[in-house]
C-alpha positions in Angstrom: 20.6 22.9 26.7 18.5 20.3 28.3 15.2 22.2 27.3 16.7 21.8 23.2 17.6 18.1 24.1 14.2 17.7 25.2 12.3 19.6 22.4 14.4 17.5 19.7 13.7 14.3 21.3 10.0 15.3 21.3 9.8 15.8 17.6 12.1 12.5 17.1 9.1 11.2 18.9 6.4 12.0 17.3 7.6 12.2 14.0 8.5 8.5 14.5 5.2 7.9 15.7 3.1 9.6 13.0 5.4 8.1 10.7 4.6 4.5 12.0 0.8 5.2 12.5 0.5 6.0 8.6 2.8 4.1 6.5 1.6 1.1 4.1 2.6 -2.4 5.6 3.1 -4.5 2.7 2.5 -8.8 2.6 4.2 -11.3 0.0 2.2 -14.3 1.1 -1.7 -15.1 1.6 -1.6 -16.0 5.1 0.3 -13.2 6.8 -2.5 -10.6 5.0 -5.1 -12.3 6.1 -4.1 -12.6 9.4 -3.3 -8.8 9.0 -7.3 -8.3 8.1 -8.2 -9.0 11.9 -11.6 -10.7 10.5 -12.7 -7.6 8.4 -15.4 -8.4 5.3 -13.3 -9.3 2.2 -14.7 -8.4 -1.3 -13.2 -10.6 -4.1 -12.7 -10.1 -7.7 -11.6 -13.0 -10.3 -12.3 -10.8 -13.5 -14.8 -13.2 -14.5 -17.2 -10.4 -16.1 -14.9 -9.3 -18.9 -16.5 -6.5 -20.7 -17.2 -6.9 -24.5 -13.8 -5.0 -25.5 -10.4 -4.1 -24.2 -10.7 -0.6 -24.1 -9.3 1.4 -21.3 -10.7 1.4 -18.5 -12.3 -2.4 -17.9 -15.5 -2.1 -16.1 -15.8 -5.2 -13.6 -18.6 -5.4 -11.0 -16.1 -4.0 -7.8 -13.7 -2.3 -9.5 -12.3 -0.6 -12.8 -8.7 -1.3 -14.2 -7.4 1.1 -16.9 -3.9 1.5 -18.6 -2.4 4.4 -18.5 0.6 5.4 -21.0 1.3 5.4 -24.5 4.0 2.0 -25.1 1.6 -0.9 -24.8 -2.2 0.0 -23.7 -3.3 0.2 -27.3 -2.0 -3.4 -28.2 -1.4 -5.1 -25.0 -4.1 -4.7 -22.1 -7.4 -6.1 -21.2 -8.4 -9.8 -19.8 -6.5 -12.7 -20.6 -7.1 -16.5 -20.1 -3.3 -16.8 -20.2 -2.6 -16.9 -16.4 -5.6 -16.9 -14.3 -5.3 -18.1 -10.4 -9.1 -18.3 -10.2 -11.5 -19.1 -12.6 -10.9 -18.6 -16.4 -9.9 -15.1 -16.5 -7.4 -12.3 -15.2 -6.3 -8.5 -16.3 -2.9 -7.6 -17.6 -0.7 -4.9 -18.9 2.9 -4.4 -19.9 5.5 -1.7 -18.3 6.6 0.8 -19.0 3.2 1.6 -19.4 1.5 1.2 -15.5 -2.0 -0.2 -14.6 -4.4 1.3 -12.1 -7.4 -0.8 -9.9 -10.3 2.2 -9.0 -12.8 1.2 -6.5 -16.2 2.8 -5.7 -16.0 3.4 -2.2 -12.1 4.0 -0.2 -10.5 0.8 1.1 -7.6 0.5 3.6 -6.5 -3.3 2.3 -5.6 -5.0 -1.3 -4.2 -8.0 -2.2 -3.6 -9.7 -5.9 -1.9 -12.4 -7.5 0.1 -11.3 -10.0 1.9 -13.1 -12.7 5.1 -13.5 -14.9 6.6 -10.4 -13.3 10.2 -9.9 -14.2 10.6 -12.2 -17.0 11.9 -9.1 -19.0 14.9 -8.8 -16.3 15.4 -7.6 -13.0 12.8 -5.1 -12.2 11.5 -3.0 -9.2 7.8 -3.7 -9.0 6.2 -0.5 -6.6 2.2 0.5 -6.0 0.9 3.8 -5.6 -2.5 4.6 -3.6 -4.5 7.8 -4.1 -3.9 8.6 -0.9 -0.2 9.4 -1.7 1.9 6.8 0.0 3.6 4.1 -1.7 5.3 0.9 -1.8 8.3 -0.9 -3.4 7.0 -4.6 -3.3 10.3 -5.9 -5.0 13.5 -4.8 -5.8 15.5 -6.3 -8.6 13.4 -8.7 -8.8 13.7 -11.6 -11.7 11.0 -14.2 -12.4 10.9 -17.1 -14.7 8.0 -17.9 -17.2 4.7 -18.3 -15.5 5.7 -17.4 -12.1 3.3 -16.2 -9.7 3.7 -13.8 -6.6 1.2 -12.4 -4.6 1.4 -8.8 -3.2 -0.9 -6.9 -0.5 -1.0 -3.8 0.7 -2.9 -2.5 4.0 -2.5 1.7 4.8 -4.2 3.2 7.9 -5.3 6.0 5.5 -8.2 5.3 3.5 -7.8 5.2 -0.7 -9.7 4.5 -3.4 -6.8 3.4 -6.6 -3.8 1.0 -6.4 -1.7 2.1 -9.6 1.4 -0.8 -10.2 4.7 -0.1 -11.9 7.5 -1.6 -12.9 11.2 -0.7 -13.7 11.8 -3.2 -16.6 10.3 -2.2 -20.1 8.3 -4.7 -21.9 7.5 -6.7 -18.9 3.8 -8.2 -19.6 2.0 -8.9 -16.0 -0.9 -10.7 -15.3 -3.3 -10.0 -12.4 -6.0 -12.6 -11.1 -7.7 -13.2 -7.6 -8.1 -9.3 -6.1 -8.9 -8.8 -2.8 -10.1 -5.7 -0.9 -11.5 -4.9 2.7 -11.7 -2.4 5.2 -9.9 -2.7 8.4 -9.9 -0.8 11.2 -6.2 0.5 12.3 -4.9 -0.9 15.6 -1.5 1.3 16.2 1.8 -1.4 16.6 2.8 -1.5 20.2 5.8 0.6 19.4 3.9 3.6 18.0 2.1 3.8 21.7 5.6 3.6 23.4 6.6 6.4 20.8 3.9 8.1 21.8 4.3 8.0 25.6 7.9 8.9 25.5 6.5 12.0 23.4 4.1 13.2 26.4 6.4 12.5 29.3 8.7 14.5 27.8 6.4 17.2 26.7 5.3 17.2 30.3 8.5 17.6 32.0 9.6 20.7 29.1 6.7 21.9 30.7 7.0 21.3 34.7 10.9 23.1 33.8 9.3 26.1 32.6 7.2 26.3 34.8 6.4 30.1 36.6 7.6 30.6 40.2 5.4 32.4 42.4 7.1 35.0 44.0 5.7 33.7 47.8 7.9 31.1 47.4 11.1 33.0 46.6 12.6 33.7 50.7 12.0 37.3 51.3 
């Protein structure tokens, strides 16, 4: 009985553990990413390059944004000068269609401004990396006119797209001011605790189970 209590609290452990060490953290305000980034090189994008047409996908010098569905791309994506953060220029889309940012080499941190989300009603506003994990950045979330929220994202696994959807139909969203770095994973105090609770426990499964040598069974 104690070995099973044992062998279940290792697996609570480490699944705990691996689950901490590779989720997505996620930042609604500048200053807590950035002090998330430890220091790491930050590339910025303000869409300032807009390429001569709208068509899917836009090719910007650190990154290419592309629309993907069949409700809105055709009519309603590209760049806009409607709600730019930075500079004269930003990217946007409209549910239930979804957007995606591609980037030439993998990334482990993104940030963006985005704009007049949830004007349409209350929506659920979620990113998906490549590298399978995801995010639900708001929940119900309503917004008047011309409001702006920022969203960031930092994994320990590296990916290479962000793709953004929303629950509301016929919300239009506006993106401006992306940011993107790669930082080097320090594990969260807990996940080491998590992990050292896993070993000791491992190691005293094992000690139990040990073999006896027969010289030190009394003859």
């Amino acid at each position: 009985m104690t070995n099973q209590f044992i062998s279940y609290a290792c697996a609570i452990s480490f699944t705990c553990t691996t689950a901490s060490a590779f989720a997505a953290t996620t930042y609604l305000d500048q200053a807590s990413f950035t002090s998330a980034l430890g220091g790491a090189t930050t590339t910025f994008e303000s869409f300032e390059e807009p390429p001569a047409d709208n068509l899917s996908p836009l090719v910007f010098p650190t990154v290419e944004v592309s629309c993907d569905g069949s409700e809105w791309c055709s009519s309603f994506f590209g760049t806009s000068s409607v709600m730019p953060t930075d500079g004269s220029f930003g990217v946007y889309f409209s549910t239930p269609d979804s957007i995606t940012f591609t980037f030439s080499s993998p990334i482990t941190a993104f940030a963006i401004n985005v704009g007049d989300l949830g004007t349409r009603g209350a929506t659920d506003f979620s990113a998906t990396l490549s590298n399978g994990n995801s995010a639900t950045l708001f929940t119900s979330f309503t917004g008047m006119p011309d409001n702006q929220a920022f969203v960031g994202l930092i994994d320990t696994t590296e990916f290479t797209s962000v793709t953004f959807q929303g629950s509301a139909p016929d919300d239009g969203i506006y993106f401006d001011s992306m940011q993107t770095a790669l930082v080097t994973a320090v594990p969260e105090p807990h996940t080491y605790m998590l992990l050292l609770i896993g070993l000791g426990l491992l190691g005293m499964t094992r000690y139990q189970n040990r073999p006896i040598s027969m010289a030190a069974i009394p003859q």
